[in-house]
C-alpha positions, 0 to 999 in steps of 0.5 A: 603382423606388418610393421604398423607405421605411425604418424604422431599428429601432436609434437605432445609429452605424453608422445616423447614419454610413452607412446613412442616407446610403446609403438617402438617395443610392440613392433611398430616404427614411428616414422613422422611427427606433425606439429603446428610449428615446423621448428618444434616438430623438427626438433622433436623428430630429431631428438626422438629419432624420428626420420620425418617432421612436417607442420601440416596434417595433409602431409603427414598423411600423404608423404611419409607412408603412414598406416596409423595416426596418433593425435595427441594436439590439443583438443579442439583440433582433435575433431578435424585431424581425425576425420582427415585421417580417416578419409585418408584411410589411416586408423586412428588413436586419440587422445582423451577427451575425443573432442569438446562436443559428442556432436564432434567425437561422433563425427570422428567416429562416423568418419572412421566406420565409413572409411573402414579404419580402426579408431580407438581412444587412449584412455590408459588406466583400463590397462593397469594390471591392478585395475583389471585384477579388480575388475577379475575379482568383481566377475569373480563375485569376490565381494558379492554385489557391488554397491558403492565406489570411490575413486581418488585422483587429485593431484599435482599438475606439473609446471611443465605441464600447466600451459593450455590445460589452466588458461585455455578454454577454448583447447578444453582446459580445466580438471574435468576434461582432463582428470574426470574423464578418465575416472568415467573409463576406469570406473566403466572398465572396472564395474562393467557398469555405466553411469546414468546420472552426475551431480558436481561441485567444481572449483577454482583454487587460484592455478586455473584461469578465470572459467576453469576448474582446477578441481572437481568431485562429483556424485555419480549413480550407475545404471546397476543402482551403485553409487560412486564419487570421484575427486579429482584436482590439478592442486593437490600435492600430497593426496595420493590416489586410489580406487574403491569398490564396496560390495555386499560381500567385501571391498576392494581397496586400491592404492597408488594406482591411478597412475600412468605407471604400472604400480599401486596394490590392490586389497581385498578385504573380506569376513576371511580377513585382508590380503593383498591380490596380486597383478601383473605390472606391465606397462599400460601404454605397451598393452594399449599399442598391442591392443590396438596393432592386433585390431588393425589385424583383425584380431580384436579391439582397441583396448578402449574404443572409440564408443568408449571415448563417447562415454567418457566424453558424455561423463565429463560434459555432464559434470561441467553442466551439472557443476554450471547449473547445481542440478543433477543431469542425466548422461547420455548413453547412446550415440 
């Protein structure tokens, strides 16, 4: 397989914290960064050893030999940057969520399908080895028929990382865009299910501007009949996180494991008692970055998929309308 060279649309942490290295160990070269200040971007390639740095996205694109983009900028910009890669024949992984309307992240998708290329969402927690060890156990039928699941992913949001995601509307700030959106995808991911309908409560503990969300917990039903909740908070110093779900014939328990790092444990508990089920702990962001060099390939898919973007994307856009109006809201499940 050919080195993947990779353009980095976004001088983003989660770029100089993960991705560049997963790009670097799963073969690719990380050859230049965009960012809207050319003194940031500079600094940036400097201090990742990265050769090429540049404040415009058409340049990115045009001088530097790149075969793939990574888009981690803010989210408005996501739509634009994407279908400009696109038409310049780079495959493309975006962050979460694709964009702040379905009618965008379709159009990011569209782009991609028509210009031939590979577009994929980097949605992490689908590649933890403890979510795919429950996700094995449920095709298993290790715990019968699922029933009922909770997921767990209130945290503290760092100051570092406080910025434009508690006073910035317009980019998509607020917990739900940020946090939910990623439960939607592991719960997807983990059930083999999809979520039809949503009924949130959201609030405003004093860290988010005026009009955000600062946390969230929903009720959710599954096309399956499974009924879930979810919390998630950028305000919770202490909580932990976990994941569960609950079958006719046993329960899954996860602990600590809605991370970005490759650890928590994962329980099964049955007539026959509890143990502990073992995973591989392997870096996620590592298996997303192969996932996605082998579909460049030709061999597979990304881990997640753009469509998979759509549906996380839908998720999340519903509970902000069901958290503005109390009522319940119907999700959207085909684009």
């Amino acid at each position: 397989m050919a080195t993947v060279k990779w353009g980095l649309i976004g001088a983003s942490n989660i770029a100089r914290e993960w991705m560049i290295g997963a790009m670097r160990e799963t073969g690719g070269e990380v050859v230049a960064v965009m960012s809207g200040d050319a003194g940031r971007a500079r600094a940036f390639a400097d201090a990742n050893g990265i050769l090429g740095a540049t404040d415009s996205v058409e340049r990115l694109l045009g001088d530097f030999g790149v075969d793939a983009v990574y888009i981690s900028s803010t989210n408005e910009k996501h739509r634009d940057q994407a279908i400009a890669s696109a038409r310049a024949g780079k495959h493309i992984l975006a962050e979460k969520p694709l964009a702040l309307s379905l009618e965008d992240a379709i159009a990011m998708r569209d782009a991609a399908r028509q210009a031939g290329v590979v577009m994929g969402t980097n949605h992490h927690l689908r590649n933890s080895g403890a979510h795919r060890v429950m996700r094995a156990a449920i095709k298993d039928g290790l715990i019968g028929r699922p029933l009922a699941a909770r997921v767990f992913h209130a945290v503290y949001l760092p100051e570092n990382l406080q910025g434009w995601r508690i006073d910035n509307p317009g980019a998509g700030g607020g917990v739900v865009l940020d946090i939910a959106v990623h439960d939607a995808d592991t719960l997807r991911f983990v059930l083999d299910d999809d979520p039809v309908e949503v009924t949130a409560m959201t609030q405003n503990s004093g860290m988010a501007g005026a009009g955000l969300a600062d946390a969230v917990m929903t009720s959710v039903r599954f096309r399956s009949g499974l009924i879930a909740q979810t919390h998630d908070a950028f305000t919770a110093r202490f909580a932990g996180t976990g994941f569960e779900v609950h079958g006719t014939l046993g329960s899954l328990i996860g602990r600590d494991c809605m991370s970005q790092s490759a650890k928590g444990t994962i329980t099964l508990v049955t007539a026959d008692g509890a143990r502990q089920l073992p995973w591989e702990p392997a870096n996620l962001y590592v298996r997303a970055v192969d996932a996605f060099h082998k579909a460049i390939a030709g061999e597979g898919a990304p881990a997640a998929t753009a469509e998979d973007g759509l549906h996380s994307l839908a998720f999340g856009l519903a509970v902000l309308e069901s958290a503005g109006n109390g009522r319940a809201v119907v999700i959207r499940e085909s684009f």
